[in-house]
Backbone as CSV, one residue per row, in Angstrom:
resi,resn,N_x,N_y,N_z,CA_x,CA_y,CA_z,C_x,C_y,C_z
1,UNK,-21.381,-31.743,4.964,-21.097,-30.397,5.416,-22.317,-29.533,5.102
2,UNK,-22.948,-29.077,5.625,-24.304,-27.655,6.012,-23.583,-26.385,4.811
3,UNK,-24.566,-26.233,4.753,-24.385,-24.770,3.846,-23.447,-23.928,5.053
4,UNK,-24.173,-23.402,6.199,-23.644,-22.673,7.416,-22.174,-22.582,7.443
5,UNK,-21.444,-24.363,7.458,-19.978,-24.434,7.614,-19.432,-24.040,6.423
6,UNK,-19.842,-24.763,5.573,-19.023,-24.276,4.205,-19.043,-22.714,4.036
7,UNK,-19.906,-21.689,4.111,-19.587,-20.669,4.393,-19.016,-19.776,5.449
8,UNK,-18.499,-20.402,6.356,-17.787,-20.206,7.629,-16.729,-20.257,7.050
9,UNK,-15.838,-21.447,6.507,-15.060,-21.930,6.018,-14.067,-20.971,5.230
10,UNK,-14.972,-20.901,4.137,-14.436,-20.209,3.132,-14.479,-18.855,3.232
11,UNK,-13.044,-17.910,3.451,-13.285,-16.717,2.953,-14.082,-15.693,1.663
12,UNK,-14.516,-14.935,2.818,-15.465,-14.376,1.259,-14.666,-13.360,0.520
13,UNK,-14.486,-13.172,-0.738,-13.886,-13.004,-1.363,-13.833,-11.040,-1.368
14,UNK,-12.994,-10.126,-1.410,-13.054,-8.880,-1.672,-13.669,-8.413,-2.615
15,UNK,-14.935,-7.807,-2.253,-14.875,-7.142,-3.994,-14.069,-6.076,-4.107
16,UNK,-14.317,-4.882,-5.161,-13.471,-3.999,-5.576,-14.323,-2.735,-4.518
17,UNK,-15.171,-2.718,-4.283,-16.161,-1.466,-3.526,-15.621,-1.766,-2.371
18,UNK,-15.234,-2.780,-2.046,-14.863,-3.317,-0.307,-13.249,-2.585,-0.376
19,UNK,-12.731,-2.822,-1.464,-11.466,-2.691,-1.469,-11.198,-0.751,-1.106
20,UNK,-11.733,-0.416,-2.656,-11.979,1.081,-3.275,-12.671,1.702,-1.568
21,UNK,-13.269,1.347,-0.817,-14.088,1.915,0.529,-12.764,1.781,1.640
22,UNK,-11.924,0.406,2.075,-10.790,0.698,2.760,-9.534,1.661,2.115
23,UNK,-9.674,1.906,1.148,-8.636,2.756,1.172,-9.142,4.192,0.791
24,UNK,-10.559,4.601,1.029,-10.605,5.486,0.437,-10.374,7.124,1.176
25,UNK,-9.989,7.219,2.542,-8.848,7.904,3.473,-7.841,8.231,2.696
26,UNK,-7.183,7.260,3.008,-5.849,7.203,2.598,-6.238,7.790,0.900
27,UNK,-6.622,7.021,-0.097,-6.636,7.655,-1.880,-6.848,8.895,-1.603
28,UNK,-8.158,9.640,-0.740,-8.209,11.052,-0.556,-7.302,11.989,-0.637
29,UNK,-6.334,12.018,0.640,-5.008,12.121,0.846,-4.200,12.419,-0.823
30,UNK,-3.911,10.972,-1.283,-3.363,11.167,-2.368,-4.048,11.958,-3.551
31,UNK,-5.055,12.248,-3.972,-6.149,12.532,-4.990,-5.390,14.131,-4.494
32,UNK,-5.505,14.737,-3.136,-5.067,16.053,-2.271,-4.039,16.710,-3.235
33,UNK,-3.072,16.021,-2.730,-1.573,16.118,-3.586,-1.242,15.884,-4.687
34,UNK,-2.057,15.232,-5.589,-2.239,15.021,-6.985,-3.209,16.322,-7.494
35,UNK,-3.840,17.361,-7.012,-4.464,18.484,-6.984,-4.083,19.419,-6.447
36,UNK,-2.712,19.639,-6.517,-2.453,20.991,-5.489,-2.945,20.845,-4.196
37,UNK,-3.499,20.283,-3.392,-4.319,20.348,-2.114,-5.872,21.364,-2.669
38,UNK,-6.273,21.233,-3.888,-7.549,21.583,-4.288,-9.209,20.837,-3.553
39,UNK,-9.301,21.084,-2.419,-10.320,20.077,-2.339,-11.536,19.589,-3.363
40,UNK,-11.610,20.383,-3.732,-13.006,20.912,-5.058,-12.442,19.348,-6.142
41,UNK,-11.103,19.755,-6.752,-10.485,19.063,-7.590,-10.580,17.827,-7.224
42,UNK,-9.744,17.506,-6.028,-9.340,16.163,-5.664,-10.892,15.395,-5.572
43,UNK,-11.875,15.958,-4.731,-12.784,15.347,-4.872,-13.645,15.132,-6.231
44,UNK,-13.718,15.843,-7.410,-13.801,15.417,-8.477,-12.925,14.196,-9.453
45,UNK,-11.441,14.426,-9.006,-10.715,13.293,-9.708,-10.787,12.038,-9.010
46,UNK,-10.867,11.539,-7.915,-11.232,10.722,-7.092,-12.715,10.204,-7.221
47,UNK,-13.732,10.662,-7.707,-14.533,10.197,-8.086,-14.868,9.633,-9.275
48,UNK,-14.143,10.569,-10.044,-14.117,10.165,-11.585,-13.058,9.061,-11.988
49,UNK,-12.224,8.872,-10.719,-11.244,7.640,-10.654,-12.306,6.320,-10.574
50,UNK,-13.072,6.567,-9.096,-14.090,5.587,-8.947,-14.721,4.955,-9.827
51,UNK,-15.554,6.400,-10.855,-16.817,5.705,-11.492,-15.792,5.155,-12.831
52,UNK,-14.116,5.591,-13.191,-13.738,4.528,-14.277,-13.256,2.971,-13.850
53,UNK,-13.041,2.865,-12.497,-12.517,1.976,-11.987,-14.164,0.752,-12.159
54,UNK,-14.959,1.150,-11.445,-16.089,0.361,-11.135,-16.842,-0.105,-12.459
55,UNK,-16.663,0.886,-13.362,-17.324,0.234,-15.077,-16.655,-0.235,-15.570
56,UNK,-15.187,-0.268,-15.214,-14.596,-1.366,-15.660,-13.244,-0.809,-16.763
57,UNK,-13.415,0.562,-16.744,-12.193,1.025,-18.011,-11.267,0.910,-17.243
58,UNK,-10.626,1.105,-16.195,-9.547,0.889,-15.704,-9.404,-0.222,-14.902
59,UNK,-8.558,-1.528,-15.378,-8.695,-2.830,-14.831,-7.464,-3.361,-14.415
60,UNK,-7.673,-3.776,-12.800,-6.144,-4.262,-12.365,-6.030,-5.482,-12.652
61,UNK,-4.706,-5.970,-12.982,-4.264,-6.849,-13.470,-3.177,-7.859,-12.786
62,UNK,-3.355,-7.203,-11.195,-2.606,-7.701,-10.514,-1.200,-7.476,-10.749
63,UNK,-0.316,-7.170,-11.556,0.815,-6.685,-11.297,1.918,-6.145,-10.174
64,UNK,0.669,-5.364,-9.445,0.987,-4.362,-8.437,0.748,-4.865,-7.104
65,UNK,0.183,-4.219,-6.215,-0.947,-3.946,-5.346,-2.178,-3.044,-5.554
66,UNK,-3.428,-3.719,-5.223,-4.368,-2.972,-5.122,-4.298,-1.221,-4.922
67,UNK,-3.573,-0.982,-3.907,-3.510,0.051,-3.471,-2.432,1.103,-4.512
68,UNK,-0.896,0.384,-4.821,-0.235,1.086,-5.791,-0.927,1.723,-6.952
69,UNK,-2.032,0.499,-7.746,-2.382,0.530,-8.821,-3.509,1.179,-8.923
70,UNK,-4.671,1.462,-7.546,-5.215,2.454,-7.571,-4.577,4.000,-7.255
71,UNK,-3.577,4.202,-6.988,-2.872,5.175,-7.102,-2.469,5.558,-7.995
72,UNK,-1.748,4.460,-8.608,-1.843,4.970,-10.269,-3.030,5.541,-10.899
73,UNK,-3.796,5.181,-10.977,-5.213,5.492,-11.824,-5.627,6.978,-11.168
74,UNK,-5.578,6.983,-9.745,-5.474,8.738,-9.289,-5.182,9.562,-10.337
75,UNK,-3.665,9.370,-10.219,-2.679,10.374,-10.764,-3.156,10.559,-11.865
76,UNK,-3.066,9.651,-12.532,-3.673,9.355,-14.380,-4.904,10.456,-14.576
77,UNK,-5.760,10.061,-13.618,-7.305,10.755,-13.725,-7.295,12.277,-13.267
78,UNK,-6.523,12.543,-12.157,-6.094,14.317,-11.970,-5.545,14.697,-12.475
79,UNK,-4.103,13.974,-13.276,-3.750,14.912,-14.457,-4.346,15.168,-15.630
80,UNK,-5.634,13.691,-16.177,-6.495,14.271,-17.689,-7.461,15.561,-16.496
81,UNK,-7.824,15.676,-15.851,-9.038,16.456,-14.930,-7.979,18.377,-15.182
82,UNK,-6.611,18.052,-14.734,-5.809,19.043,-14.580,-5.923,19.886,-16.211
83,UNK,-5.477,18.708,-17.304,-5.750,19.068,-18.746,-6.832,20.189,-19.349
84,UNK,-8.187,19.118,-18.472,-9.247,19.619,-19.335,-9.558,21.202,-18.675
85,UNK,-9.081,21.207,-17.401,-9.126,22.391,-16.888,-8.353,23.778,-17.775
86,UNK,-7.472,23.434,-17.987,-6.389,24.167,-18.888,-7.123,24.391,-20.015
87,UNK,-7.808,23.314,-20.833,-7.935,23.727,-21.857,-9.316,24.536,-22.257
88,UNK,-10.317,24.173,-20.689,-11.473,24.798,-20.670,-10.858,26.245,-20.361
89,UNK,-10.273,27.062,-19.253,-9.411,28.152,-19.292,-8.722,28.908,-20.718
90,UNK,-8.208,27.896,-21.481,-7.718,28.480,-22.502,-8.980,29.139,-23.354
91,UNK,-10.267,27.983,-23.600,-11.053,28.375,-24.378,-12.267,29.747,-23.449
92,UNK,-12.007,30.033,-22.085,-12.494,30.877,-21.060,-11.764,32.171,-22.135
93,UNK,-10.717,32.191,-21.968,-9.893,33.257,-22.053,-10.102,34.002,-23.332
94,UNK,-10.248,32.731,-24.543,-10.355,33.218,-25.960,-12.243,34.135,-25.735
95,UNK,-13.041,33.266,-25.213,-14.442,34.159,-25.014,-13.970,35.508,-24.557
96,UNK,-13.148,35.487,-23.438,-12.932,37.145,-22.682,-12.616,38.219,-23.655
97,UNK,-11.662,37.229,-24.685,-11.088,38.720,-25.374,-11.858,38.825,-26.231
98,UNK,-12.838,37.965,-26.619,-13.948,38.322,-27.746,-15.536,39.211,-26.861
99,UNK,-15.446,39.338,-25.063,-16.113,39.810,-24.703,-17.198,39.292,-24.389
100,UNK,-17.393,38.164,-24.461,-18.374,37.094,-23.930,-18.255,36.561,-22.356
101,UNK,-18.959,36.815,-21.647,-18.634,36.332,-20.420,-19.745,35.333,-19.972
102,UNK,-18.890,34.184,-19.149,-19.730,32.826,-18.900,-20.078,32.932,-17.863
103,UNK,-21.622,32.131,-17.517,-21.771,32.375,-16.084,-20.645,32.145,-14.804
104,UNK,-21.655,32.823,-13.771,-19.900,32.463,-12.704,-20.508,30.784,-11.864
105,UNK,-19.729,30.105,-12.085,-19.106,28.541,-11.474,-19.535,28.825,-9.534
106,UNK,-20.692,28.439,-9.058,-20.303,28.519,-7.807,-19.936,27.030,-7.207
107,UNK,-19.737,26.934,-6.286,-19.057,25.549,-5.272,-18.987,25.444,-4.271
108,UNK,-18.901,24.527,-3.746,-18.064,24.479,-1.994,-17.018,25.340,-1.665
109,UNK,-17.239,26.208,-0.592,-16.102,26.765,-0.006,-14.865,25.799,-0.132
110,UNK,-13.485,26.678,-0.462,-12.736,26.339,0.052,-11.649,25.551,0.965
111,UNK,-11.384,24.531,1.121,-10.901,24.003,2.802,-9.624,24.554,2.976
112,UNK,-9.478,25.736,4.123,-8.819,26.198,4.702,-7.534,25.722,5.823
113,UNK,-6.266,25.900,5.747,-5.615,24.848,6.901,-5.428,25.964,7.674
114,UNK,-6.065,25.373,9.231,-6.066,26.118,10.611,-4.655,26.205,11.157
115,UNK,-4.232,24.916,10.980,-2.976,24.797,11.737,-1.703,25.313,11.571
116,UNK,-0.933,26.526,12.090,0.131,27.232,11.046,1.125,25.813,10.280
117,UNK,1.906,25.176,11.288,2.803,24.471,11.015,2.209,23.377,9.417
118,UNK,1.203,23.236,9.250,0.569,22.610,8.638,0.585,23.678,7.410
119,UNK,0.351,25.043,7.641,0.231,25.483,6.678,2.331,26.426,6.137
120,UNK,2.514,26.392,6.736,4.063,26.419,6.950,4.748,25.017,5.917
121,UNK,4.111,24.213,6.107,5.059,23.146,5.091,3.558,23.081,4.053
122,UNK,3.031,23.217,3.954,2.368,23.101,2.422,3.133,24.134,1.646
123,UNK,3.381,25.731,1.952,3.984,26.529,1.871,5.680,25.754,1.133
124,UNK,6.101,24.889,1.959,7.417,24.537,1.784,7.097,23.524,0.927
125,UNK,5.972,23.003,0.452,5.884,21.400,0.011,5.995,22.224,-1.518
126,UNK,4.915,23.736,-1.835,4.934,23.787,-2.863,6.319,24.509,-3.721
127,UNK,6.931,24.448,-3.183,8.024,24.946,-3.341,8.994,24.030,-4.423
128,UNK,8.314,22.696,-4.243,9.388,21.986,-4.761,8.634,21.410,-6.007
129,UNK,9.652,20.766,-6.892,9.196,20.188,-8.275,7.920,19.520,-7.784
130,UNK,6.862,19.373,-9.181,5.823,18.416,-9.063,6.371,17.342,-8.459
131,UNK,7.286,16.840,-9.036,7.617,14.858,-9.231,7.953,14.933,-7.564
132,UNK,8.961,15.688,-6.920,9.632,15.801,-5.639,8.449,15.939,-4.819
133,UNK,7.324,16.470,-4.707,5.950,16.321,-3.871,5.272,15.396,-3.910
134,UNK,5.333,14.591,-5.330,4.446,13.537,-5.393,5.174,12.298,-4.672
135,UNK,6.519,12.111,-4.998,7.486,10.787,-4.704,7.146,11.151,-2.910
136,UNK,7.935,12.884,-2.068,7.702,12.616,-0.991,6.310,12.034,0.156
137,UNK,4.933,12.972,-1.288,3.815,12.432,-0.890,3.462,10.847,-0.376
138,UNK,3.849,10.141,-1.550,4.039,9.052,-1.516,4.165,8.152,0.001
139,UNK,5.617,8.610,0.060,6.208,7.931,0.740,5.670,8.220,2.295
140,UNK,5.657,9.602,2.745,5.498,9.953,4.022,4.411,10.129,4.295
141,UNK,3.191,10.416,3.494,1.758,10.809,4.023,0.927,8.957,3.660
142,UNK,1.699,8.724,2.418,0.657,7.467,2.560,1.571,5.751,2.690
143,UNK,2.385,6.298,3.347,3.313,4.998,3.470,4.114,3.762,2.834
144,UNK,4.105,4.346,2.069,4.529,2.992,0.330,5.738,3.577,0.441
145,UNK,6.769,2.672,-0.238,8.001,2.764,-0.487,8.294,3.422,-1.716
146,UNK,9.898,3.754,-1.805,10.345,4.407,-3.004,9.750,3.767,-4.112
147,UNK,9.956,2.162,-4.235,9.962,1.659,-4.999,8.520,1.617,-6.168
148,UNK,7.370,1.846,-4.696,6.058,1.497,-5.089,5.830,3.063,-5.980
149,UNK,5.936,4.024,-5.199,5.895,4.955,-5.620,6.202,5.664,-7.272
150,UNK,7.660,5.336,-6.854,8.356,5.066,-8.448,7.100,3.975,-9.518
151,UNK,6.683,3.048,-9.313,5.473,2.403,-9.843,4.409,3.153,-10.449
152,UNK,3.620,4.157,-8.932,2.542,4.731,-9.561,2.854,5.902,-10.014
153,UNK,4.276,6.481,-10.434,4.740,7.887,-11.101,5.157,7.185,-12.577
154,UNK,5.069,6.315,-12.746,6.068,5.366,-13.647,6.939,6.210,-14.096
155,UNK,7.865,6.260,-13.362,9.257,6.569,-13.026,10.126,5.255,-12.513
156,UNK,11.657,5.533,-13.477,12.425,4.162,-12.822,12.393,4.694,-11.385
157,UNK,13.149,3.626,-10.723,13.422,3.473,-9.618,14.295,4.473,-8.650
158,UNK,15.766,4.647,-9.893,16.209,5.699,-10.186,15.997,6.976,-9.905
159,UNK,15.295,7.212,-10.354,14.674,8.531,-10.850,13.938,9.043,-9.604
160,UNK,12.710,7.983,-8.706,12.099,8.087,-7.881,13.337,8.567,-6.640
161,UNK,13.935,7.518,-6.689,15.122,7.619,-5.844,15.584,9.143,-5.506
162,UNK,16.347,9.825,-6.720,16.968,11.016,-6.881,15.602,12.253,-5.988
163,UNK,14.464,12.028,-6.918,13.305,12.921,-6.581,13.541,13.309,-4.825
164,UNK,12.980,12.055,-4.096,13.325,11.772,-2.902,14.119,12.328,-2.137
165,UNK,15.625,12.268,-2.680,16.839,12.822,-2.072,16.593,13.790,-2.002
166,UNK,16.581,14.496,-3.173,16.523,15.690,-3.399,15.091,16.888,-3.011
167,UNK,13.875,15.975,-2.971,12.935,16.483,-2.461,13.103,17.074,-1.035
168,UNK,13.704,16.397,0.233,14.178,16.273,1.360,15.014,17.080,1.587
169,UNK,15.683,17.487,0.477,17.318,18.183,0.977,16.427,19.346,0.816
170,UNK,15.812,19.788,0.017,15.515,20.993,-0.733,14.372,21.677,0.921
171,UNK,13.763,20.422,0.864,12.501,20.866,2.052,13.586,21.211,3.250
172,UNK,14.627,20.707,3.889,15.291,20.929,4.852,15.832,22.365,4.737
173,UNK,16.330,22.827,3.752,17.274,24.124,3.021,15.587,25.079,2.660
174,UNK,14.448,24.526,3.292,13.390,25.909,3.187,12.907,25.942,4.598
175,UNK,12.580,25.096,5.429,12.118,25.287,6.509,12.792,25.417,7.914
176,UNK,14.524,25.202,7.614,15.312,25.901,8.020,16.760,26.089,7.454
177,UNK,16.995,27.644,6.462,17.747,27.812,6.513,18.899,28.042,6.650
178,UNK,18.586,28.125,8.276,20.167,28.651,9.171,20.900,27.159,9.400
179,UNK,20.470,26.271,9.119,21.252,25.404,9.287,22.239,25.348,8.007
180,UNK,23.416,25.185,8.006,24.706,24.925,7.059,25.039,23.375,6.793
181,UNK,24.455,23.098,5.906,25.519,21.067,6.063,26.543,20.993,5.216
């Protein structure tokens, strides 16, 4: 057998950059909603997901799916990102009242949603518990099941479940009221 066939043959194997690059749409998305819809944010925790994923501190173990378990590591990484924000703010605040002021932070504009209806249910999305945005996130913007979901919230099943229901009922009872069930 030729070098040529034997590598015909054999599938070449995924790396993690091949992997981390097809889903990285879709993680966006999620990184979104794991940030308030912050673009600034999401694109910082999503990166800082990357560079722990690729050195190796955060290591899949196959348990999951690729995709669940980088979802997990999202969440994980925008909520320490969400933390340090808080606690840099807290220590912002203690300078203010001592009268010290820090330079001003500039950035990327904003990303603005054009579309009303689009901006009509973000409106309605934030309305509801964290957990109830993240489980519906989950499920409807990036296609995974209760179950998976419940996974990367590590939340029982249960629990994901209820979120769900109740996420749905709540969004129905804001974006139209006049209906009675």
């Amino acid at each position: 057998m030729t070098t040529m066939q034997a590598t015909l043959e054999r599938p070449r194997p995924v790396s993690t950059r091949d992997l981390l690059a097809s889903l990285h749409a879709e993680a966006f998305g999620w990184a979104l909603a794991c940030c308030g819809r912050d673009r600034t944010a999401a694109e910082e925790a999503l990166q800082t997901a990357y560079v722990r994923i690729l050195a190796g501190e955060a290591r899949f173990d196959g348990r999951s799916s690729f995709k669940t378990w980088l979802y997990a590591v999202i969440r994980r990484t925008a909520a320490g990102e969400r933390r340090r924000a808080w606690l840099s703010a807290r220590g912002l605040a203690r300078l203010a009242r001592l009268g010290v002021a820090p330079a001003p932070v500039t950035g990327p504009e904003a990303h603005e949603l054009t579309a009303s209806r689009a901006a009509v249910l973000a409106e309605a999305l934030s309305k509801l518990s964290r957990r109830q945005r993240e489980v519906l996130h989950l499920v409807f913007y990036q296609g995974l099941t209760i179950v998976e979901a419940a996974e990367i919230l590590e939340v029982s099943i249960g629990s994901a479940r209820v979120h769900y229901e109740r996420g749905k009922a709540r969004l129905r009872d804001i974006l139209d009221p006049e209906v009675q069930r």
